[in-house]
C-alpha positions in Angstrom: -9.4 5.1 44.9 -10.5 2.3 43.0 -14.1 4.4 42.4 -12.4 7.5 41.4 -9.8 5.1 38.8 -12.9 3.3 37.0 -15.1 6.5 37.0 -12.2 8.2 34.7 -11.9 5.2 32.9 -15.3 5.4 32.1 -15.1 9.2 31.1 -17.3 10.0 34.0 -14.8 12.3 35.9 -11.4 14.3 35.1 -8.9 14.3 37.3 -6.4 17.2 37.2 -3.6 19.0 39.0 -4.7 22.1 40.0 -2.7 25.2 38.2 -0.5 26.6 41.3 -1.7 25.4 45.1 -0.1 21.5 44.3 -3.4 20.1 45.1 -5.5 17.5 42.1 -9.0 18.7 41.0 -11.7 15.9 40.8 -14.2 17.6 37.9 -17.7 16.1 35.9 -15.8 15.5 32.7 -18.4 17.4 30.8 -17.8 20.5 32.7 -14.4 20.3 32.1 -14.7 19.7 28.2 -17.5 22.4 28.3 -14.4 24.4 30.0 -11.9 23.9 27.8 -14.2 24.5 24.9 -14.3 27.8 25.8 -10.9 28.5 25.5 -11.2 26.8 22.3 -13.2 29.5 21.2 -11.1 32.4 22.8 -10.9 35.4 20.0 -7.8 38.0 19.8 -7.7 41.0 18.0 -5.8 41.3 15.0 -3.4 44.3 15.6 -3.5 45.6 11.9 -7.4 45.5 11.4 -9.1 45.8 14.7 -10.8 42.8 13.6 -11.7 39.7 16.0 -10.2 36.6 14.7 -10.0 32.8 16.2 -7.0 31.8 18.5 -8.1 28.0 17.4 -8.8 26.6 14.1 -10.3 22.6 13.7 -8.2 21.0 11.2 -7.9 17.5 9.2 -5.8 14.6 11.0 -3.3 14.3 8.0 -1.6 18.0 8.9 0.1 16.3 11.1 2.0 14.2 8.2 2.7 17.4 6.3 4.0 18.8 8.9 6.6 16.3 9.7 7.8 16.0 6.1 8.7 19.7 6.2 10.5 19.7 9.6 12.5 17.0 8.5 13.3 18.4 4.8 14.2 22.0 6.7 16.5 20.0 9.5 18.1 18.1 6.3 18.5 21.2 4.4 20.1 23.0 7.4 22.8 19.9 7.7 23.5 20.4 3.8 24.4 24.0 4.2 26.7 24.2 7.1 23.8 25.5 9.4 23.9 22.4 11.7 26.4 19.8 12.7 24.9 16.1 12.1 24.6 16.0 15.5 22.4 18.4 15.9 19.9 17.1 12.9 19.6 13.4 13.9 18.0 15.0 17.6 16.1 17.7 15.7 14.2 15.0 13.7 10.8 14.1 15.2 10.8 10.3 15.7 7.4 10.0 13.5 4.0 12.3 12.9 3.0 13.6 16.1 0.7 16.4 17.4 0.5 17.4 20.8 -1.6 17.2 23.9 -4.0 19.8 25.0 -5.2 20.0 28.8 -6.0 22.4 31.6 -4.9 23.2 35.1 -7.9 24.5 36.7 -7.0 27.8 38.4 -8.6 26.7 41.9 -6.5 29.8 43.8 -9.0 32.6 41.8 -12.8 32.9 42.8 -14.9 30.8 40.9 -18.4 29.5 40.6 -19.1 26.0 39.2 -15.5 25.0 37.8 -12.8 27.4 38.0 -11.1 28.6 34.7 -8.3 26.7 33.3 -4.8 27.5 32.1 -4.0 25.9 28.7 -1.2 23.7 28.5 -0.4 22.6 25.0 2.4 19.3 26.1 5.0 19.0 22.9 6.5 16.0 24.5 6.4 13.4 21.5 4.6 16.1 19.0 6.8 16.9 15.7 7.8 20.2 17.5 9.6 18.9 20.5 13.1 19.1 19.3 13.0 22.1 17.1 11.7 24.0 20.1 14.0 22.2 22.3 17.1 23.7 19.8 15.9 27.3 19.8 15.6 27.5 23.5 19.3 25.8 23.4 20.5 28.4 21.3 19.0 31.8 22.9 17.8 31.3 26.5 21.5 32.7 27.5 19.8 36.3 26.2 17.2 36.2 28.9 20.0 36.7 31.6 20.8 39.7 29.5 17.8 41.6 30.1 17.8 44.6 32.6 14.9 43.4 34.5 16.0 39.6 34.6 15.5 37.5 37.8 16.3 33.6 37.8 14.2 32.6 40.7 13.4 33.3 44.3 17.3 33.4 45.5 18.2 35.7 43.1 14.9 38.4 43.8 16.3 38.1 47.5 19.8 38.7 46.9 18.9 41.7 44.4 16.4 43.2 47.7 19.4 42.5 49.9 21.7 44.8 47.3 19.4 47.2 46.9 18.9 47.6 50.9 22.8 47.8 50.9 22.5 51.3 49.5 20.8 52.8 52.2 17.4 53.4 54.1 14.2 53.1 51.6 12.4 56.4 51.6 9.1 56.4 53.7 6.8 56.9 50.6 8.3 53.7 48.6 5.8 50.9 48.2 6.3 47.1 46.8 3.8 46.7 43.6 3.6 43.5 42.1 2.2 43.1 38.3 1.1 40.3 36.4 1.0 40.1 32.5 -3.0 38.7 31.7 -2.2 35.6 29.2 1.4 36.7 28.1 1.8 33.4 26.0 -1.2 33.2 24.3 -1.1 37.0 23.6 2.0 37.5 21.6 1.3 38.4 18.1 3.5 35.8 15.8 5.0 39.1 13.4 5.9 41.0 16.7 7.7 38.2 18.4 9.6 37.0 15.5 10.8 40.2 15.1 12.0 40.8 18.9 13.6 37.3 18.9 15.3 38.0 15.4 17.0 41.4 16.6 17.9 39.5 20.0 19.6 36.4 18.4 21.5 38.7 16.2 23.1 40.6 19.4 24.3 36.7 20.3 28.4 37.1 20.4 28.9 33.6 19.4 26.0 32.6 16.9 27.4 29.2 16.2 24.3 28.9 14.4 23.1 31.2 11.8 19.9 33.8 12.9 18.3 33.1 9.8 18.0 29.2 10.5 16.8 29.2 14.2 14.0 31.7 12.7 13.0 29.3 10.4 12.8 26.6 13.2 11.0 29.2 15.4 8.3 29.9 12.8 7.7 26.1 12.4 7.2 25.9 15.9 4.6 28.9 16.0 2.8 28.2 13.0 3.1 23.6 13.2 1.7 24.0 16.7 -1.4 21.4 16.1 -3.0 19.7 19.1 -5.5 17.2 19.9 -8.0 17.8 22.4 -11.5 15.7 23.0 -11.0 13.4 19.6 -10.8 16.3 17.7 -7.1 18.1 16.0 -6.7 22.2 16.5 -4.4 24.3 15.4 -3.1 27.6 17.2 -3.2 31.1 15.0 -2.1 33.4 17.7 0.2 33.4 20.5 2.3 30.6 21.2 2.0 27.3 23.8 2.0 27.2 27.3 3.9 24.2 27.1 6.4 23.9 24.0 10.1 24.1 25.4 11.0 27.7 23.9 8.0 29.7 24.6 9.6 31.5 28.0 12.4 32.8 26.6 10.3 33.6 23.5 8.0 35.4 25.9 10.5 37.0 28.0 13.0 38.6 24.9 9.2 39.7 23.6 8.5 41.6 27.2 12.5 42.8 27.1 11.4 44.8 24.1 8.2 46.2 25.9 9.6 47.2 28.5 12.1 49.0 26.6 9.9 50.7 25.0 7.8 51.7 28.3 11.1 53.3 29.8 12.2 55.1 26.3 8.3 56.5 26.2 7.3 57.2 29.5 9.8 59.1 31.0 6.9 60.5 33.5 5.2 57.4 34.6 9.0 55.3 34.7 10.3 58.1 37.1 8.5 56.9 40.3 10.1 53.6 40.3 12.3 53.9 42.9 16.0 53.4 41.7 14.5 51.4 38.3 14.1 48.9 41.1 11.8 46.7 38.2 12.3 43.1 38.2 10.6 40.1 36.1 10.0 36.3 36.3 8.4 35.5 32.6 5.4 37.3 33.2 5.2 38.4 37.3 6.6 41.9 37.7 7.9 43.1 40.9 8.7 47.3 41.6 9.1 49.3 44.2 7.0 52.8 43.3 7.8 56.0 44.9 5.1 58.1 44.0 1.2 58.5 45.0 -1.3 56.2 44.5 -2.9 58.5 41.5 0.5 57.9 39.9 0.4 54.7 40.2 -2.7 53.9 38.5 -1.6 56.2 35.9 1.3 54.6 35.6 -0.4 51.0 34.8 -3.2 53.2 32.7 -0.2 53.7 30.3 0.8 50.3 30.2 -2.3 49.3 29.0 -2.8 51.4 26.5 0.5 50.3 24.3 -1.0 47.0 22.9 -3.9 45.9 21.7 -3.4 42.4 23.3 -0.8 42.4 26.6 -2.5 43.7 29.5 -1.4 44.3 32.9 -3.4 43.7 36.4 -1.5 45.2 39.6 -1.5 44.1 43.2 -0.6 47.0 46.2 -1.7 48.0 49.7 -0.4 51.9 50.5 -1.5 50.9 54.0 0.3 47.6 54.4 3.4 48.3 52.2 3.5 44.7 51.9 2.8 42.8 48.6 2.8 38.9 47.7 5.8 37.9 44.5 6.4 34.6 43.8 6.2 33.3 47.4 7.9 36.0 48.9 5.2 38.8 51.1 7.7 42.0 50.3 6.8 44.7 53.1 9.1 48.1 53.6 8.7 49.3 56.7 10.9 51.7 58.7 13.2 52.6 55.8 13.7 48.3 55.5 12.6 45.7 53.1 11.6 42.6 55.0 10.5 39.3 53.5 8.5 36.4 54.7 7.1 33.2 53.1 3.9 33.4 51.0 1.7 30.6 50.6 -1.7 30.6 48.6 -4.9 30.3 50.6 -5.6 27.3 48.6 -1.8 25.8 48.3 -1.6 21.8 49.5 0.9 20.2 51.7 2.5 17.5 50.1 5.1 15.4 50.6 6.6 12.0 50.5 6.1 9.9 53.4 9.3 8.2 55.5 7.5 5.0 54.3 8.1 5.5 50.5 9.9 3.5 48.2 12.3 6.3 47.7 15.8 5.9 49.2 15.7 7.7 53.0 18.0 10.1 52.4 15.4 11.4 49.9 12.6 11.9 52.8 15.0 12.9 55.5 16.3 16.1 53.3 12.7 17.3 53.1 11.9 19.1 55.9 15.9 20.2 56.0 15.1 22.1 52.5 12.0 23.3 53.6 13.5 24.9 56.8 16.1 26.3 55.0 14.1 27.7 52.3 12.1 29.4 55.2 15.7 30.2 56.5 16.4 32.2 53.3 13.2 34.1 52.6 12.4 34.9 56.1 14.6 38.1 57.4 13.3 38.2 60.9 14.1 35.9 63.2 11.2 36.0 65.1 9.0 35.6 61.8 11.4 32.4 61.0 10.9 30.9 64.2 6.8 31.2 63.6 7.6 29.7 60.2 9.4 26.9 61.3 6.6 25.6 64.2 3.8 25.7 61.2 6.2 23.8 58.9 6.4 21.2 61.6 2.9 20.5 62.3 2.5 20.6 58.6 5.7 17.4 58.0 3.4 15.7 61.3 0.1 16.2 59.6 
């Protein structure tokens, strides 16, 4: 430990959580900056010209400054006309000039060569856009529960299966699909999204706060999102941050619309899901899909073909019926949905030890919320019990 702590110290190594198996990644530094470079020079297509443009633009220290000035004179300006309570201002107000902190979570879970790819994570905490992004989340994150495809987490996928089952035996031809959106955050285009987020805060029933105010916030934190990474400052032209407070329900109210418009416009591909069984977590997509496999990929050719920049990659088995979402394995089998626990090949087992500082109670719940998590996702007893042995050699190991 003490070899791994001076060789980062001396810039040597880079040590990293990995992106989703809870495990740390111990990379050559200059692979990882050579890696993150790359995404530094990620291009997007602009959706008016065609044209390929620069996610990332190098700019002066000082911006920073500039910056801060305006957020502050906007939050003050808000409080002088009625916009804000005083409240509301002094926690807006970024305690000084600050930009944020760009690093990656190497995605260890996808095949790789060298180094695997990263996932950019642009951390606000400190930066002069923490608490603007912080209030517009506040104000519309309620609308995400709105949507028709909304999920909160794992409980609520279940108890939506377990309604759906409630209806009645699933037809032998339905199979579980599970979709993922490539690079949702960075690929929002800033006109698009503003506009989706403006005609969802103006359905808001209560807008304590006016539409055209949290707009103005949201475009400060779209367009004020600077960064430092490697010694050097960046700003971001396209998309918005993995890692600023608002960005899922920015993302999500963006995908409500698109989804919209995929059910208003394809009548003939949207007709296979089975009972508009479609369900979302931010950007993973779970349906179950009624007709043939042809349809199917017919079905996701059309999805890709409404935008220039969101993309869509699918994951089915018409053999298996079974599909991985979230860490749920969905299979239908026998007119049933049954669920069990999904793990990635790569995920770590982790967990406090008895002999922690932490107070017991904290190490003795573990393994009582791990069975019972296993207890709420796995629907056959038989599959539960298997579950529960591996969990215990896992808490011995």
């Amino acid at each position: 430990m003490d070899n791994l702590v001076k060789l980062q110290k001396d810039g040597l190594i880079t040590i990293q959580p990995t992106d989703k198996s809870g495990g740390l990644a111990i990379m050559d530094r200059q692979d990882y900056i050579e890696g993150m470079n790359s995404i530094l020079n990620d291009t997007y297509h602009d959706p008016h010209t065609g044209e390929a443009r620069k996610c990332y633009e190098v700019v002066d220290h000082t911006i920073i400054n500039e910056h801060f000035e305006i957020i502050k004179t906007t939050v003050e300006d808000g409080l002088e006309h009625g916009a804000i309570t005083e409240e509301d201002a002094k926690a807006m107000i970024p305690d000084k000039p600050a930009a944020g902190r760009l690093y990656g979570l190497p995605k260890d879970h996808k095949p790789f060569t060298r180094i695997p790819k990263f996932r950019p994570i642009i951390s606000g905490s400190g930066s002069n856009t923490e608490f603007i992004s912080q209030y517009v989340d506040c104000q519309s994150k309620e609308l995400v529960q709105e949507l028709d495809s909304y999920i909160e987490d794992t409980p609520d996928f279940l108890r939506q299966l377990r309604d759906l089952q409630d209806t009645g035996p699933i037809p032998s031809g339905v199979v579980p699909v599970s979709i993922d959106v490539v690079g949702l955050y960075s690929n929002i285009p800033y006109d698009e999204g503003m506009s989706c987020f403006e005609e969802a805060l103006n359905t808001r029933k209560n807008p304590r706060v006016p539409t055209s105010f949290l707009m103005t916030l949201l475009s400060l934190v779209l367009t004020f999102n600077v960064f430092e990474f490697n010694q050097t400052f960046f700003r971001q032209l396209f998309g918005t941050a993995m890692g600023t407070r608002c960005a899922p329900t920015y993302a999500c109210i963006f995908m409500g619309w698109f989804e919209n418009y995929v059910f208003r416009s394809g009548p003939n591909h949207t007709k296979h899901i089975y009972k508009k069984f479609y369900r979302r977590y931010i950007d993973d997509i779970f349906l179950l899909w009624s007709g043939t496999k042809d349809e199917l990929l017919s079905f996701l050719e059309f999805l890709n073909s409404i935008h220039a920049n969101i993309k869509f990659t699918a994951n089915f088995d018409f053999d298996t019926k079974s599909v991985p979402f979230l860490d749920v394995m969905v299979r239908v089998d026998d007119g049933h949905i049954s669920t069990d626990l999904y793990k990635k090949p790569t995920a770590s087992v982790q967990y406090l030890l008895p002999s922690s500082t932490h107070p017991p109670h904290i190490t003795r719940n573990i393994p009582y919320s791990l069975a019972y998590r296993l207890l709420r996702i796995c629907s056959q007893r038989p599959v539960f019990i298997e579950r529960l042995n591996e969990l215990r050699i896992m808490l011995l190991q």
